[in-house]
C-alpha positions in Angstrom: 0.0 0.0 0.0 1.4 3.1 -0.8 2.4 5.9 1.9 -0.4 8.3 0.4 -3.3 5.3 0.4 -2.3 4.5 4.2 -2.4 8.3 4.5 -5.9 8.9 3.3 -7.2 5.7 5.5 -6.0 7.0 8.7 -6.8 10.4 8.3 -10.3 8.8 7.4 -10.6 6.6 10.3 -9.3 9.1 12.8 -12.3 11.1 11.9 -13.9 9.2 14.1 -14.1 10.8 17.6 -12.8 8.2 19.8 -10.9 7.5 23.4 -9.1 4.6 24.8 -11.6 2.5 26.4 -11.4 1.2 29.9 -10.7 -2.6 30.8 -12.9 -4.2 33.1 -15.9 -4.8 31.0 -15.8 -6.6 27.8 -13.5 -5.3 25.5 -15.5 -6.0 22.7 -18.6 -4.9 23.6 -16.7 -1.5 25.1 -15.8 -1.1 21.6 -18.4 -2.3 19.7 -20.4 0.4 21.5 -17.7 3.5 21.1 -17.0 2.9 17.2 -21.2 2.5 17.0 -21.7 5.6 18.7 -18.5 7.4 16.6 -20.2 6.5 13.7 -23.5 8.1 15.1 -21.7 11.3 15.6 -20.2 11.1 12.3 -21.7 13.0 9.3 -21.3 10.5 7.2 -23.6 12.1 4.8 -21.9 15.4 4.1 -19.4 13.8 1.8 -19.7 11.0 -0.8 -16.6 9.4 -0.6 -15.8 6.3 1.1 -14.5 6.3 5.0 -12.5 2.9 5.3 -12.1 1.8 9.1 -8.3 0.7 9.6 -7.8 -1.8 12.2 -4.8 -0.8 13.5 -5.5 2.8 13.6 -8.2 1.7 15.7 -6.2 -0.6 17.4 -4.5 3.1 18.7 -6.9 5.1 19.1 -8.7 3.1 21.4 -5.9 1.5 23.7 -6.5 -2.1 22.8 -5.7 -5.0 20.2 -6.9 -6.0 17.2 -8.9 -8.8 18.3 -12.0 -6.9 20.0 -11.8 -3.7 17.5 -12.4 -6.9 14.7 -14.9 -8.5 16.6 -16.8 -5.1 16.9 -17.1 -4.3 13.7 -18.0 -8.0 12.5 -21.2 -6.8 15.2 -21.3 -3.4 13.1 -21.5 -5.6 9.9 -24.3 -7.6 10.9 -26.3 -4.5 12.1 -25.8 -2.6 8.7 -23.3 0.2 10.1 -20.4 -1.3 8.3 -19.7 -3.3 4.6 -17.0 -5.4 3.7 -15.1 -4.6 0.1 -13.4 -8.0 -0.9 -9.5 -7.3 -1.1 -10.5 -3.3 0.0 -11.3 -3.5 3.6 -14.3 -2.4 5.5 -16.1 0.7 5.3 -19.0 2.8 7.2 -22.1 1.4 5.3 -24.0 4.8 3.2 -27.8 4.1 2.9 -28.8 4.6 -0.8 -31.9 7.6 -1.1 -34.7 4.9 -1.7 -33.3 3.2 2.0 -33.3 6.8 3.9 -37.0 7.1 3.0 -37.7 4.1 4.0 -36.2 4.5 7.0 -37.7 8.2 8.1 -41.0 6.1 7.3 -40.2 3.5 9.7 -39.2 5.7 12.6 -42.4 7.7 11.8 -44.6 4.7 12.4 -42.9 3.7 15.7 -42.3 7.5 16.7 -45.8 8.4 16.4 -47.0 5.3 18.8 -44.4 6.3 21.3 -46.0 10.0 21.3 -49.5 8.3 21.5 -47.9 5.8 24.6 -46.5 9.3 25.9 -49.6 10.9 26.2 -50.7 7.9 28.4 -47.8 7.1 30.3 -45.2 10.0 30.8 -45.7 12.2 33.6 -46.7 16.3 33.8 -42.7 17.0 34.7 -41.2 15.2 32.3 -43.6 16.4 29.3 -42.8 19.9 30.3 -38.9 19.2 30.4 -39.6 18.9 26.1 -40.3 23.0 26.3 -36.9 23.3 27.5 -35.0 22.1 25.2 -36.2 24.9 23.0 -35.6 27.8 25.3 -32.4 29.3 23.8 -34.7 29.6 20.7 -37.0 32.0 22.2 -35.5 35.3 21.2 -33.5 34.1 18.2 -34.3 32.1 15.0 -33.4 28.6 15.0 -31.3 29.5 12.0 -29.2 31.6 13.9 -27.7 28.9 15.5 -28.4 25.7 13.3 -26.1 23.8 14.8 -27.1 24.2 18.3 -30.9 23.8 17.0 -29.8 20.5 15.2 -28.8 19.0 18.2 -31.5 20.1 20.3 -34.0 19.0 17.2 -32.3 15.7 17.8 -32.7 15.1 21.5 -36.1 16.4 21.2 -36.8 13.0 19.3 -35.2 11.0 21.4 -36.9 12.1 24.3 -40.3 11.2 22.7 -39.5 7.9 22.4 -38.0 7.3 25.8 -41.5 8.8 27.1 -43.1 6.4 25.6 -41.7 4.0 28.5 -41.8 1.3 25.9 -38.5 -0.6 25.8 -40.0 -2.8 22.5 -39.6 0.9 20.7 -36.6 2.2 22.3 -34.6 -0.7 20.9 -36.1 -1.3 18.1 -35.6 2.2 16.6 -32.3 2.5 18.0 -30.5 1.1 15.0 -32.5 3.7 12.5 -31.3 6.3 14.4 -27.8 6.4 13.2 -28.8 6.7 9.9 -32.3 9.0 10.5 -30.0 11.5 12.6 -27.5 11.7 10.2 -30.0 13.0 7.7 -31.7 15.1 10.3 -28.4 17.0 11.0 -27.5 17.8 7.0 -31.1 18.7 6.4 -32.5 20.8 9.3 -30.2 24.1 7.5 -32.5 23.2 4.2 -35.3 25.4 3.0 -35.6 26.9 6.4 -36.6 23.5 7.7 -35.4 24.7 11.2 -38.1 27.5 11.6 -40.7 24.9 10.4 -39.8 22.3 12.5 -39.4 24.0 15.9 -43.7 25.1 15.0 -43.8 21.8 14.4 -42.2 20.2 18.1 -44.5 23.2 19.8 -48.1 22.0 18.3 -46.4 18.7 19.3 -45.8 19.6 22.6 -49.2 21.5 22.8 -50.9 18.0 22.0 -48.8 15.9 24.9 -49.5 18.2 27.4 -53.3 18.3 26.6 -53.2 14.3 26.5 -54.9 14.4 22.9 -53.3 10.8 22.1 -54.7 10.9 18.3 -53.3 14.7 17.3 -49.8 13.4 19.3 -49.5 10.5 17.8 -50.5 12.4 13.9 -48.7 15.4 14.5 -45.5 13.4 14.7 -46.2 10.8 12.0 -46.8 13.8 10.1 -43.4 15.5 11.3 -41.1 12.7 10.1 -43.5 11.9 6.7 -42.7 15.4 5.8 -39.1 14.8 6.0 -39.2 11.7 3.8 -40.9 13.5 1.3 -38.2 16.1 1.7 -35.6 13.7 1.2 -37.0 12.4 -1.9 -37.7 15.7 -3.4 -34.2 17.1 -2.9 -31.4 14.6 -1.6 -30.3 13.4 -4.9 -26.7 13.5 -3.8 -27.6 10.1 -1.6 -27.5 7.9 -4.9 
């Protein structure tokens, strides 16, 4: 391999935010479950081309051999994160367009049921906490600080489904959202989706707080259908 190929890979896979990982507990679940969560907080959607995973810069970055970092990612393969290239190497697995709609549609369906379980099961205090996570929003446009919105837009998703109380949901979405919160973060700047989307979260937040289970569980069915339509309008770029 030449000196500029082993160049690009490690500069690839040391964009990958990642610490040496502690002993104790499995090794290869430890980092099974930092390189899954690197490659959450990865945008691996802001360029198209490919990010190859090098063992043994791995191997580095994260204080151990190259036994659990390759049992890890065998995990990652199975789960869709990661994609073998015969003779290449492995590589952070890109969903084509057609998959990311499919996907928003997905985590729609079970988003909307953990709203609806929400209005049932989560209590006054922890409904209102959602209102918070807009507050630095008040006096400015979303826009204004779109990446600071982005990640609040995020978390506000996540907390819906964890109010849902339903553990079925919780880890049965969990593997969509790598993929679904990538596509949030690059599109949430778009066609001032920000501005529309915070109105959005606030009728949504209207509708928990008055228990209405059918305009919950709608309004956020609704929320993540418009973003697959979005997607399929204008994100070209993903095939």
């Amino acid at each position: 391999m030449s000196a500029e190929a082993h160049s690009e890979i490690r500069s690839n896979a040391l964009a990958l935010s990642l610490q040496p990982i502690n002993a104790g507990a499995s090794l290869r679940d430890q980092a099974y479950a930092m390189l899954k969560q690197a490659i959450a907080d990865a945008d691996i959607y802001q360029s198209r081309e490919p990010v190859r995973l090098d063992e043994r810069v791995l191997s580095e970055a994260l204080g151990v051999s190259r036994t659990p970092i390759r049992e890890a990612m065998t995990l990652l393969e199975q789960e869709g994160f990661l994609r073998t290239v015969p003779r290449r190497g492995i590589y952070i697995q890109r969903k084509t367009k057609r998959e990311i709609v499919e996907m928003i549609q997905m985590w729609g369906a079970l988003e909307s049921m953990a709203a609806r379980l929400a209005t049932l099961h989560a209590s006054d205090q922890e409904i209102a906490a959602l209102r918070h996570m807009f507050d630095d929003f008040r006096d400015t446009t979303p826009a204004e600080h779109i990446q600071e919105y982005s990640d609040a837009n995020i978390a506000f998703h996540q907390a819906i489904v964890e109010l849902s109380k339903s553990q079925i949901i919780l880890e049965t979405i969990k593997n969509l959202f790598v993929h679904v919160r990538a596509i949030r973060k690059l599109t949430i700047s778009q066609s001032d989706r920000a501005s529309r989307s915070i109105v959005d979260h606030l009728r949504i937040i209207e509708a928990l707080e008055k228990r209405d289970t059918e305009l919950a569980e709608k309004l956020v069915r609704q929320h993540s259908l418009d973003l697959a339509d979005y997607v399929e309008a204008h994100c070209d770029f993903l095939d």
